[in-house]
C-alpha positions as a Markdown table, in Angstrom:
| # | Residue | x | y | z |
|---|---|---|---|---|
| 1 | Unk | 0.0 | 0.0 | 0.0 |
| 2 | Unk | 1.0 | 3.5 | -1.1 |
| 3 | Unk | 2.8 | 5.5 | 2.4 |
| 4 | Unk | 0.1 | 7.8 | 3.3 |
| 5 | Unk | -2.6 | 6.6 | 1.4 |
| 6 | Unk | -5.9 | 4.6 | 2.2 |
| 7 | Unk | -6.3 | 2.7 | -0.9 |
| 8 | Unk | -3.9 | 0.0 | -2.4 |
| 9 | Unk | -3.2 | 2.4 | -5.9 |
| 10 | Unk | -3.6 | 6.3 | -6.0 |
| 11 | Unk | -7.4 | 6.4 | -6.3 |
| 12 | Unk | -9.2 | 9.3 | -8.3 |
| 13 | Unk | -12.7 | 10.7 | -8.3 |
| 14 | Unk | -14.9 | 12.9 | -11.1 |
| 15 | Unk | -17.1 | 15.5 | -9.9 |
| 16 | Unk | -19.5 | 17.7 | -11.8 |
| 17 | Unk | -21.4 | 20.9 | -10.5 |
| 18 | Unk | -22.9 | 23.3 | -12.4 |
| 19 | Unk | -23.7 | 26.1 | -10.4 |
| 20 | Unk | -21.5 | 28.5 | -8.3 |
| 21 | Unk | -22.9 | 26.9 | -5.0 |
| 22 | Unk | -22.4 | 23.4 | -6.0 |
| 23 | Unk | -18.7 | 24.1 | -7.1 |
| 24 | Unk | -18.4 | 26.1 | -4.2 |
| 25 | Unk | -20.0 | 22.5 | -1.6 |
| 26 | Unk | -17.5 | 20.3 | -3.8 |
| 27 | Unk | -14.7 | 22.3 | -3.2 |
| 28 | Unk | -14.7 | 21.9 | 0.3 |
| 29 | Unk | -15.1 | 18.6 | -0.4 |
| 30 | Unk | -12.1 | 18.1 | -2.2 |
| 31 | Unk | -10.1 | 20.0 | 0.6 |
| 32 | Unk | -11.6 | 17.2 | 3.4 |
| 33 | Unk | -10.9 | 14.1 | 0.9 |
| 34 | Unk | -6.8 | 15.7 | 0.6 |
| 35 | Unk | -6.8 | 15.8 | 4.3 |
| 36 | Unk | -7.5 | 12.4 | 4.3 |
| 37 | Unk | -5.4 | 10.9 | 1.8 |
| 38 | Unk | -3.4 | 13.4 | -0.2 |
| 39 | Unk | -2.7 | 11.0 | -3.0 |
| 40 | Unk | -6.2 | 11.3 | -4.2 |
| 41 | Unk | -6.8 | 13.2 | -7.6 |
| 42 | Unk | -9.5 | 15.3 | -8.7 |
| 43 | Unk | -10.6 | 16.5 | -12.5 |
| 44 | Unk | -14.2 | 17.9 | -12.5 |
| 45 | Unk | -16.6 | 19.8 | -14.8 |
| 46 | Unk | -17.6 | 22.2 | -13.0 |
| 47 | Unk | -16.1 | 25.6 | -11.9 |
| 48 | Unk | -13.3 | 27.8 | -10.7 |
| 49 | Unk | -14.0 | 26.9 | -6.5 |
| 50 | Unk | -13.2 | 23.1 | -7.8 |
| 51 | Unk | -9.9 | 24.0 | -9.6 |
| 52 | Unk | -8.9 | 26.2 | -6.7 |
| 53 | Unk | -8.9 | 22.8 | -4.6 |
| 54 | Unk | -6.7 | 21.3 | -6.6 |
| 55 | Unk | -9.1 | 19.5 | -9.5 |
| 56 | Unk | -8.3 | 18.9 | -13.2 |
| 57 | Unk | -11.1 | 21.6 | -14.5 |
| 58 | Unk | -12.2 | 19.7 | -17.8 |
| 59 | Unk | -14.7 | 22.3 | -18.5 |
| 60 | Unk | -16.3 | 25.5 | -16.7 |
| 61 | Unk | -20.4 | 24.3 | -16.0 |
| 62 | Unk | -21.4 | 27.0 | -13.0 |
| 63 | Unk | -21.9 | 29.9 | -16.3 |
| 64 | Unk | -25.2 | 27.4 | -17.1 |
| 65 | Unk | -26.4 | 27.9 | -14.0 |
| 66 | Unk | -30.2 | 28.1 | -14.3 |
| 67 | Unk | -33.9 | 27.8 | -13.5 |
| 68 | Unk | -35.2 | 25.1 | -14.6 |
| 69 | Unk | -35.2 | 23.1 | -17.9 |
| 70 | Unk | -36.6 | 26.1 | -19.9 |
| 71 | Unk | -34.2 | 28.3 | -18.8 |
| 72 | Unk | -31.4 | 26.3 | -19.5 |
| 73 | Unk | -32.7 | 25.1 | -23.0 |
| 74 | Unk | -29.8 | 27.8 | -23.9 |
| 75 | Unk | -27.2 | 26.2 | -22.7 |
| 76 | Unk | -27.7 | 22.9 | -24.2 |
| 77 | Unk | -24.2 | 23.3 | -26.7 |
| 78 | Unk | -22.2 | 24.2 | -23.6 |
| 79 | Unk | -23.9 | 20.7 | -22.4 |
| 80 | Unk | -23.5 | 18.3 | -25.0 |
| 81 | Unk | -20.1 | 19.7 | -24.8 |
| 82 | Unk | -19.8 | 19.0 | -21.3 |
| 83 | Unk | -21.4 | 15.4 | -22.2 |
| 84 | Unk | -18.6 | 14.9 | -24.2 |
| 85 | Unk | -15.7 | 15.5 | -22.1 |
| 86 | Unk | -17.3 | 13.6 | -19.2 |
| 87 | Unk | -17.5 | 10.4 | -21.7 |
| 88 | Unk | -14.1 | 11.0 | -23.0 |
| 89 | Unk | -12.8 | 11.2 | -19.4 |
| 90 | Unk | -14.4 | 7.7 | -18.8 |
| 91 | Unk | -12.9 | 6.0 | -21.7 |
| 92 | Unk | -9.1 | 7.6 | -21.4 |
| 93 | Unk | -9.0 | 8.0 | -17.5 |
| 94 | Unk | -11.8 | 5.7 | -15.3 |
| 95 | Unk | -12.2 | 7.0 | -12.6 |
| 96 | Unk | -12.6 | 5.2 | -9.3 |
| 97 | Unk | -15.8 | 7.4 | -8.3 |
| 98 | Unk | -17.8 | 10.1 | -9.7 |
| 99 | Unk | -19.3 | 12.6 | -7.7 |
| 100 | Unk | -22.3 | 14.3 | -8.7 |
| 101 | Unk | -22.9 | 17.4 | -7.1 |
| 102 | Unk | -26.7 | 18.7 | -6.8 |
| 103 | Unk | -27.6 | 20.1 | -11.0 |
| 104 | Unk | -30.7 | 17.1 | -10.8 |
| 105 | Unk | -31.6 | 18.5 | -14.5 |
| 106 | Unk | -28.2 | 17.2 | -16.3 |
| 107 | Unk | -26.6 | 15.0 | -13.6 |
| 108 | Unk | -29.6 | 12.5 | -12.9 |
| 109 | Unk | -30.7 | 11.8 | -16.6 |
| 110 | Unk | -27.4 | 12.4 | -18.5 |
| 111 | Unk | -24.6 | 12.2 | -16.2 |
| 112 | Unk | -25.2 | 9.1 | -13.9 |
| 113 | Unk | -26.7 | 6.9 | -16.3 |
| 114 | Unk | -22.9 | 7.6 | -18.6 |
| 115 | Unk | -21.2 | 6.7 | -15.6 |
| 116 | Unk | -23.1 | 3.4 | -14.7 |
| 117 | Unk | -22.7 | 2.3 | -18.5 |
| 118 | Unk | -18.9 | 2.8 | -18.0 |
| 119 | Unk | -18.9 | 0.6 | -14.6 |
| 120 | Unk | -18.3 | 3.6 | -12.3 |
| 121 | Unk | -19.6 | 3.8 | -9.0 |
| 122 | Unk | -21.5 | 7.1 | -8.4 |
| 123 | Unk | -22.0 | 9.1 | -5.0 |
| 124 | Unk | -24.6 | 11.9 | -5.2 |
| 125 | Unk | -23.9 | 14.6 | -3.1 |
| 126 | Unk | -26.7 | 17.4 | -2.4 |
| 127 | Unk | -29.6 | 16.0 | -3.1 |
| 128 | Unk | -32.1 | 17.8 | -5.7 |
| 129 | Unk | -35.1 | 19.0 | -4.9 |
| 130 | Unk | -36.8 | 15.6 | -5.7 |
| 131 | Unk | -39.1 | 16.2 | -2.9 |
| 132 | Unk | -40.7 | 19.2 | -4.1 |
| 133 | Unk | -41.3 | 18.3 | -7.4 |
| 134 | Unk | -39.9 | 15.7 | -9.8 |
| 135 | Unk | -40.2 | 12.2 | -7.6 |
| 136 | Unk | -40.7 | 10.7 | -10.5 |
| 137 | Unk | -36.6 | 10.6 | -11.0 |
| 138 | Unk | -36.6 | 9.2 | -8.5 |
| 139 | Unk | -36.2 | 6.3 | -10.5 |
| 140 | Unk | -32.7 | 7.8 | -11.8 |
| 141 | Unk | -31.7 | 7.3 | -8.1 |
| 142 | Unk | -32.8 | 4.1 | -7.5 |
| 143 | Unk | -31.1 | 2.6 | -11.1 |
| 144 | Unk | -28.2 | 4.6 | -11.2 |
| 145 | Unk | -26.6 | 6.2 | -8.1 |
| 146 | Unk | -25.1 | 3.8 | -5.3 |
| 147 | Unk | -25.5 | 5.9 | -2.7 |
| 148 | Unk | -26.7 | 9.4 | -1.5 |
| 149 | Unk | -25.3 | 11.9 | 1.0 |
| 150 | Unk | -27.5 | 14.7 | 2.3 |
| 151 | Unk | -27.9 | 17.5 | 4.2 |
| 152 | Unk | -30.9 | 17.7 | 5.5 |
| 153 | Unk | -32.8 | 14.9 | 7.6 |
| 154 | Unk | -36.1 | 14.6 | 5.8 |
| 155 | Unk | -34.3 | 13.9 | 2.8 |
| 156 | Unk | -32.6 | 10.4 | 4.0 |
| 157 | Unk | -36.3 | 9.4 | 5.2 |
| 158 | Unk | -37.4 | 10.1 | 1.6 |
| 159 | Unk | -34.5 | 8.2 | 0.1 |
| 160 | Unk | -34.9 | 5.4 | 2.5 |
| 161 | Unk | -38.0 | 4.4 | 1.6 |
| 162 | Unk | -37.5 | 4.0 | -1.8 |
| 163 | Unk | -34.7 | 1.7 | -1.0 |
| 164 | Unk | -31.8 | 4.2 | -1.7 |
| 165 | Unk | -28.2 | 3.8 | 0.0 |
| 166 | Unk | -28.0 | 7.2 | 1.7 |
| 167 | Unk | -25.7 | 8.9 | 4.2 |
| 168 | Unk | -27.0 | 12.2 | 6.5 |
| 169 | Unk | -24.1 | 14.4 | 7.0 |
| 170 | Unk | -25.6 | 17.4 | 8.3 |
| 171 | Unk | -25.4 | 21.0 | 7.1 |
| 172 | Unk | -22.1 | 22.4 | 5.7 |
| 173 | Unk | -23.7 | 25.7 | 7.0 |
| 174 | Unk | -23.7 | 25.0 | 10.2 |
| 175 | Unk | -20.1 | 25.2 | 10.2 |
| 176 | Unk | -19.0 | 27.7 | 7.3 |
| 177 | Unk | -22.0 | 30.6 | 8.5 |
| 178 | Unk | -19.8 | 31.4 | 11.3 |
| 179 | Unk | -18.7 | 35.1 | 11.0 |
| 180 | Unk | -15.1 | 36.3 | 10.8 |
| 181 | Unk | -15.8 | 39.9 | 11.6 |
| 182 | Unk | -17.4 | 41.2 | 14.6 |
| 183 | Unk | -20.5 | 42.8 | 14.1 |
| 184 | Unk | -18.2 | 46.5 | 14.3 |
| 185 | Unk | -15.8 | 45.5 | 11.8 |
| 186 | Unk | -18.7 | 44.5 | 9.7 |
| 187 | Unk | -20.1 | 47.7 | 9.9 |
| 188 | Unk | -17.1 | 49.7 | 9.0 |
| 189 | Unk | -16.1 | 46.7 | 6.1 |
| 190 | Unk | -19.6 | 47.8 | 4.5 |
| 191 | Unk | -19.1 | 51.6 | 5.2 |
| 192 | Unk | -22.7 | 51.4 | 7.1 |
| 193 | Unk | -23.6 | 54.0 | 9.6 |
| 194 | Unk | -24.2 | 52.2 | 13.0 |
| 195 | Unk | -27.4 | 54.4 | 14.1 |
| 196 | Unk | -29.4 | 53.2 | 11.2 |
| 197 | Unk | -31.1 | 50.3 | 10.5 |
| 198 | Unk | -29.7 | 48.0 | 7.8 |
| 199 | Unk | -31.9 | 45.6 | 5.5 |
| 200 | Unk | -30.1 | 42.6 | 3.9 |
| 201 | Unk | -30.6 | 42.0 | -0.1 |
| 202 | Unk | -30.0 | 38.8 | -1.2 |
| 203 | Unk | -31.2 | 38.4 | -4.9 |
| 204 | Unk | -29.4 | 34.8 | -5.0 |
| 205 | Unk | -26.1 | 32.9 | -6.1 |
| 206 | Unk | -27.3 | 32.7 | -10.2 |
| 207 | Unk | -27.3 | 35.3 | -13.1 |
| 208 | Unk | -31.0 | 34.7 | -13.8 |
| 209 | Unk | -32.1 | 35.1 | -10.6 |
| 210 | Unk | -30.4 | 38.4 | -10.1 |
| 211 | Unk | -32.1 | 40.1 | -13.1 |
| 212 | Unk | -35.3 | 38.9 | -11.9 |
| 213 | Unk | -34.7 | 39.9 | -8.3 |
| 214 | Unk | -32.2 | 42.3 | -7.9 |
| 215 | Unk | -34.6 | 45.0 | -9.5 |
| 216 | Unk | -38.0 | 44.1 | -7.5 |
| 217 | Unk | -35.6 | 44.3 | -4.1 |
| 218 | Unk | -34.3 | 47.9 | -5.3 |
| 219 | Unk | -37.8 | 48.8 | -5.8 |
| 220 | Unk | -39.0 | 47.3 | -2.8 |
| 221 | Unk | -35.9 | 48.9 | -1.0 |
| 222 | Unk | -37.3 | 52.5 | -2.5 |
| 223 | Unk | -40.6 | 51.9 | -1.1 |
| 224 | Unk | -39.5 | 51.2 | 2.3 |
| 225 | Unk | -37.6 | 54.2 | 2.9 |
| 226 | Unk | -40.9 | 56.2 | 2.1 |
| 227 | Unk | -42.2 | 54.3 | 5.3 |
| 228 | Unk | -39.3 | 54.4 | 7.0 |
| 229 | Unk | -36.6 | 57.1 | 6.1 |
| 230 | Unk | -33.8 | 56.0 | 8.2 |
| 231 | Unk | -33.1 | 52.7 | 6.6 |
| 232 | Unk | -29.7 | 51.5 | 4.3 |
| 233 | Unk | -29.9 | 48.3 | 2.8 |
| 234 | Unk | -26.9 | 46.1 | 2.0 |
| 235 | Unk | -26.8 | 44.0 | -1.0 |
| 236 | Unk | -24.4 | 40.6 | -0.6 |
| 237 | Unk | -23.3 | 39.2 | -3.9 |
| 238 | Unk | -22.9 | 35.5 | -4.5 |
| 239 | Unk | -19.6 | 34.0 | -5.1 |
| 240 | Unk | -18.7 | 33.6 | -8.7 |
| 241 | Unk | -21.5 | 36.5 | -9.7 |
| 242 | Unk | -19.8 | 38.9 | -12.1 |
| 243 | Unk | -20.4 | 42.6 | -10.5 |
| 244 | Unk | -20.8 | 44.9 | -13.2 |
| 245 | Unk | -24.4 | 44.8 | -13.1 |
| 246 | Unk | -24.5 | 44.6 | -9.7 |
| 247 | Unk | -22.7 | 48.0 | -9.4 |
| 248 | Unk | -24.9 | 49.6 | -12.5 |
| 249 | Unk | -28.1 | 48.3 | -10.7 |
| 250 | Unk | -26.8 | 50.2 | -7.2 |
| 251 | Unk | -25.9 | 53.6 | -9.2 |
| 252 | Unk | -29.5 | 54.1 | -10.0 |
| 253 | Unk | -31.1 | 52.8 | -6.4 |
| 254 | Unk | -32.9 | 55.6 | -5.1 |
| 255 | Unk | -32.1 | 54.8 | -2.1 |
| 256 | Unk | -28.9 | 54.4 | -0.1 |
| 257 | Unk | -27.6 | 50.5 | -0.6 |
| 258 | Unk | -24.2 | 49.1 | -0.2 |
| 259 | Unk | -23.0 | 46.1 | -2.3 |
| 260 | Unk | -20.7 | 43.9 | -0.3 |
| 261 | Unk | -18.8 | 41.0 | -1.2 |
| 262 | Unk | -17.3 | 37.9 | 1.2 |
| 263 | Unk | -18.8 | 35.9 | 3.8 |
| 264 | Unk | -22.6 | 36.0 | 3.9 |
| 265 | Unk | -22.0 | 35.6 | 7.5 |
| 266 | Unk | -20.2 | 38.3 | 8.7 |
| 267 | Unk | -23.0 | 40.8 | 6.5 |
| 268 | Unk | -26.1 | 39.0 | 8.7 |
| 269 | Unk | -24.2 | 40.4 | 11.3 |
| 270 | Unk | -25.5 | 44.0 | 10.4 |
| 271 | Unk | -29.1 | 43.1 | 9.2 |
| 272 | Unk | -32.3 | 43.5 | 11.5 |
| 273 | Unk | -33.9 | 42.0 | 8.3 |
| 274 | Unk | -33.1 | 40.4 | 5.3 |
| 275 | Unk | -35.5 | 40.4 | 1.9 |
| 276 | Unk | -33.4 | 36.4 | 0.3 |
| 277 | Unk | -34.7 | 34.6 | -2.7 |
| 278 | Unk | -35.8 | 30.8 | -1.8 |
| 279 | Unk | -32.3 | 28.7 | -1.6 |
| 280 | Unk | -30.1 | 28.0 | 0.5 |
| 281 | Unk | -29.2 | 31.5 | 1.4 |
| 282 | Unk | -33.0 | 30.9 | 3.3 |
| 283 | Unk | -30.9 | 28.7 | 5.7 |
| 284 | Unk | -28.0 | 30.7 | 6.1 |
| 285 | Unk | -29.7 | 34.0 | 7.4 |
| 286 | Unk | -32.1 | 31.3 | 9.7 |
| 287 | Unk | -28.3 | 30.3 | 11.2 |
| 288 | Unk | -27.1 | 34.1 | 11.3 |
| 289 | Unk | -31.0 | 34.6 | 13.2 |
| 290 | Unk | -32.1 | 37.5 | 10.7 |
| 291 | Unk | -36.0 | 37.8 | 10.4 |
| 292 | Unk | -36.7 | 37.5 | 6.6 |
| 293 | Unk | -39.2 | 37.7 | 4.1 |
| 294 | Unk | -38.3 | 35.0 | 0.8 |
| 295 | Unk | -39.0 | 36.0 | -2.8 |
| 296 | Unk | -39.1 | 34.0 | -6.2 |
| 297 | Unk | -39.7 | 34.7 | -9.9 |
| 298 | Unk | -38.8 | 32.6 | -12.4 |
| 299 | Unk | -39.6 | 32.5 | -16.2 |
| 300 | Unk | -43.3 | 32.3 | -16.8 |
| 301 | Unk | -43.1 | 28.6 | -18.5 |
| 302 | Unk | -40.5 | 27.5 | -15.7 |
| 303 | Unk | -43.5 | 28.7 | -13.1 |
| 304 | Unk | -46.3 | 27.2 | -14.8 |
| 305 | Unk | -44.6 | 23.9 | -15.1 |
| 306 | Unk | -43.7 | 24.0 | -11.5 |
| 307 | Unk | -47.0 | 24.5 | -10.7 |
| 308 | Unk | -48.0 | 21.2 | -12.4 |
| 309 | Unk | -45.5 | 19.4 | -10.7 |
| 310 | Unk | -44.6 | 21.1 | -6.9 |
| 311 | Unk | -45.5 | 18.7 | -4.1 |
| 312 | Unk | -44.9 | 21.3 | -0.8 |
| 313 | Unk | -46.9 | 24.2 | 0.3 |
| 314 | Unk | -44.1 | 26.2 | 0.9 |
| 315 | Unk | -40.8 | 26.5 | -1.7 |
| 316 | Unk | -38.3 | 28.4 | 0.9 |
| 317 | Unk | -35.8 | 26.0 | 2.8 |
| 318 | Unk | -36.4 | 27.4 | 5.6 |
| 319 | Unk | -40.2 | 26.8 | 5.7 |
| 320 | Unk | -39.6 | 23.1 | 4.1 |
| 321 | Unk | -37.5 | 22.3 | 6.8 |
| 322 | Unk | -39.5 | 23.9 | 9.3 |
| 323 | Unk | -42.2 | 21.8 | 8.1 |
| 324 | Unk | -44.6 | 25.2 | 8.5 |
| 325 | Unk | -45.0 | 28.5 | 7.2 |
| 326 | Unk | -42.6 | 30.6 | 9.8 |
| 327 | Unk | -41.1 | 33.0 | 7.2 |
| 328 | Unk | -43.6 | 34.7 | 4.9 |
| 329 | Unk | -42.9 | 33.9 | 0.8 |
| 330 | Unk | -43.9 | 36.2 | -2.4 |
| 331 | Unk | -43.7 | 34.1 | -5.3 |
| 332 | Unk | -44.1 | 35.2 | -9.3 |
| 333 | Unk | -47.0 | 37.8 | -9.5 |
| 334 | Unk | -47.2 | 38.7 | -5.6 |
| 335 | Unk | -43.6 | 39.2 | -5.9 |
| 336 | Unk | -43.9 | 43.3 | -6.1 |
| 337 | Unk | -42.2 | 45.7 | -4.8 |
| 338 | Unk | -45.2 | 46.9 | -2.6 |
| 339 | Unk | -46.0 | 43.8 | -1.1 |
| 340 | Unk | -42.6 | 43.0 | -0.7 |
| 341 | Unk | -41.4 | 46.6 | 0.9 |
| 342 | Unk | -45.3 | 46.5 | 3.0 |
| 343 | Unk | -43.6 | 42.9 | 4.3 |
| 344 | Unk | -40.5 | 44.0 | 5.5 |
| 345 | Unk | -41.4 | 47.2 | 7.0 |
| 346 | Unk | -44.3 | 45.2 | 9.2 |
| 347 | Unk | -41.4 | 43.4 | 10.2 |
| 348 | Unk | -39.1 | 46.1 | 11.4 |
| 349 | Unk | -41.9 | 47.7 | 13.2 |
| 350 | Unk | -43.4 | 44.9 | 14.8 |
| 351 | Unk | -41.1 | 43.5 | 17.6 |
| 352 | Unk | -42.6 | 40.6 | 19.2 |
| 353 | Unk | -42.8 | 39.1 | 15.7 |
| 354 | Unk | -39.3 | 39.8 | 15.3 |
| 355 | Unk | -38.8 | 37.7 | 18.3 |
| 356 | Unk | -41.1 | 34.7 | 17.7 |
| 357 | Unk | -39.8 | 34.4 | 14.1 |
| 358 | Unk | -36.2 | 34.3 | 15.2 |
| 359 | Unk | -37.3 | 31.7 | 17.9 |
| 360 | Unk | -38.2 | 29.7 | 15.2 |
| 361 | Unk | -35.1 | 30.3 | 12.7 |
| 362 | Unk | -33.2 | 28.8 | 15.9 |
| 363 | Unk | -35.4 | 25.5 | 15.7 |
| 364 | Unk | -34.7 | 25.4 | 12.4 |
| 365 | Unk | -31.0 | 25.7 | 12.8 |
| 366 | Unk | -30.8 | 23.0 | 15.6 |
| 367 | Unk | -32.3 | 20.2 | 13.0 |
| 368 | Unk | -29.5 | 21.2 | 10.2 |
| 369 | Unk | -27.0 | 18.9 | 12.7 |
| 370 | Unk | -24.0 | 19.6 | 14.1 |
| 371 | Unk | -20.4 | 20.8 | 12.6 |
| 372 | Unk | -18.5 | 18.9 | 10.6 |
| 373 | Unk | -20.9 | 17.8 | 8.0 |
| 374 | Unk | -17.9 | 17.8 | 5.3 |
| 375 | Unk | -15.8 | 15.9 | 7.5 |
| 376 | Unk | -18.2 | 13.2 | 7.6 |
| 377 | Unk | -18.9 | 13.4 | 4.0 |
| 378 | Unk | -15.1 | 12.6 | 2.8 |
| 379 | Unk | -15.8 | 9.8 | 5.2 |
| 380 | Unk | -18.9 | 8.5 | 3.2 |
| 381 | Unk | -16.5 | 8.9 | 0.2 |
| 382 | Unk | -13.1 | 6.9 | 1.3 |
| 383 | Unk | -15.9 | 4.2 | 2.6 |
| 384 | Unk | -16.9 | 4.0 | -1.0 |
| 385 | Unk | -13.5 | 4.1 | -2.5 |
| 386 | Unk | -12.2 | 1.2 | 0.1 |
| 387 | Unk | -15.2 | -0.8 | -1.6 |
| 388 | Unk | -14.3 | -0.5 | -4.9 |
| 389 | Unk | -10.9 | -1.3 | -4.0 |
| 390 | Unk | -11.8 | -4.2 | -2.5 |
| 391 | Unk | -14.4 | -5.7 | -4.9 |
């Protein structure tokens, strides 16, 4: 056996992500696996987090990050492309294990099904949404992924009883949401006055859902301040987001807003609320105890067919893991900027609500599990790896 290493040969593993979050989960992955056994080799299609970590970056999938199938209809060259390579990969340089990170749209019917044909074990890790709306691929699970690893609890009680191999790890979150600044630091960071009150803008982690959102928050954002004159508003930008936009879209606020950039954590610090689209960012200001309000537009055809198909009252995280309705949600056409600035303001003004919500983003947080979710993902991984070694 190799000095140093777990496995009887060097061992390597194929990852694809195609958003900036995903590359950003499987990055961190990557750095856990190395700590483990730094003979293990990377390549991945995914994005610039990944390569960062030490991958092989076969081609750059977090620019195709999208919302839903109709939305990424224009993207498909990039992914036949990114089809391609993946196969190639396979065929010149097997891998050991492939790792498919969230992306349920390409990875379940195009990805796994490639990787099975070529006699690769595959670990999914972050679950899609499969529980909200497409169960029906969950049939793609069952055929051709050996075993899932997920963050949240109710999703290993889905996957159980379908007779899927799956792993609960816990929330990365719970570990990387801790701040770095202190709640001064911040402040100055952000060039924020401390006698005012700051509200949070997150308009998400993709391209699309920044045009759609960034401009109703703005909007919103102008409203309030008619309400409330005091208020500055903060806008966080996703890692991997381009800023130009970002910066063209503050210029013309009519209203004072700071765009930040770095850990979502340390801004939360700052915010007495927070206006987030539905995602994960719905979990991290519930961990940095920020009351909130969630948001979502998406194309009209990408609505209408989730409409057909959604399975859950509510579509924030926070709320699906809450298993009730603590946060309040503005979805496609009641996604204005009245409502949404009438939402937020009630909010700010109404203390003992404050209170009672962020008693319930605690709950919430307690149920995401404790640190050291990635750790105990690698471990999922070397387990598998040590199979295939053995078999």
């Amino acid at each position: 056996m190799r000095h140093g290493s777990l496995f009887p040969k060097m061992s390597s593993i194929l990852l694809v992500a195609g958003d900036p979050s995903g590359d950003a989960h499987a990055a961190r992955l990557i750095e856990a696996l190395k700590r483990q056994d730094p003979t293990l080799t990377f390549a991945a299609l995914g994005g610039p987090a990944m390569q960062r970590a030490g991958a092989v970056l076969l081609d750059e999938l977090t620019q195709t990050a999208s919302i839903g199938p109709f939305d990424a209809a224009r993207h498909l060259g990039r992914f036949l492309r990114a089809k391609r390579l993946f196969e190639a990969r396979l065929r010149t340089q097997r891998p050991d294990l492939v790792i498919l990170v969230d992306f349920g749209d390409f990875n379940l019917p195009v990805i796994a099904p490639l990787a099975k044909r070529h006699g690769v074990a595959v670990l999914y890790y972050i679950s899609p949404q499969l529980w909200a709306w497409g169960r029906w691929r969950l049939r793609y699970v069952q055929r051709y992924v050996d075993r899932m690893v997920v963050f949240l609890p109710f999703e290993k009680t889905l996957y159980e009883q379908v007779g899927v191999a799956v792993t609960w790890v816990g929330h990365p979150l719970v570990e990387h949401a801790r701040p770095s600044l202190t709640k001064d630091a911040a402040l100055a960071r952000y060039r924020l006055n401390p006698w005012r009150r700051t509200v949070g803008l997150l308009p998400g982690s993709r391209e699309d859902e920044v045009r759609r959102h960034l401009p109703l928050m703005l909007a919103a954002a102008h409203r309030m301040t008619a309400h409330m004159p005091g208020l500055q508003f903060l806008i966080v930008k996703a890692p991997g987001l381009p800023r130009s936009a970002m910066d063209r879209a503050v210029r013309a606020a009519q209203c004072e807003v700071r765009l930040a950039e770095g850990a979502l954590a340390d801004a939360l610090q700052v915010m007495e609320a927070a206006v987030v689209a539905s995602g994960t960012a719905t979990l991290e200001t519930a961990l940095g105890d920020v009351p909130m309000v969630v948001v979502y537009r998406a194309s009209w055809p990408t609505y209408a067919a989730a409409r057909l198909v959604l399975r859950v009252p509510s579509i924030g995280l926070v709320n699906v893991v809450a298993g009730r309705p603590i946060v309040p949600e503005l979805i496609q056409c009641r996604a204005t900027p009245r409502g949404l600035a009438s939402r937020v303001v009630e909010l700010l003004r109404d203390e003992e609500r404050c209170a009672a919500m962020r008693q319930s983003l605690r709950e919430v947080a307690r149920t995401l599990g404790p640190p050291g979710a990635v750790t105990r993902a690698a471990l999922a991984v070397t387990e598998m790896l040590r199979s295939a070694s053995r078999s």
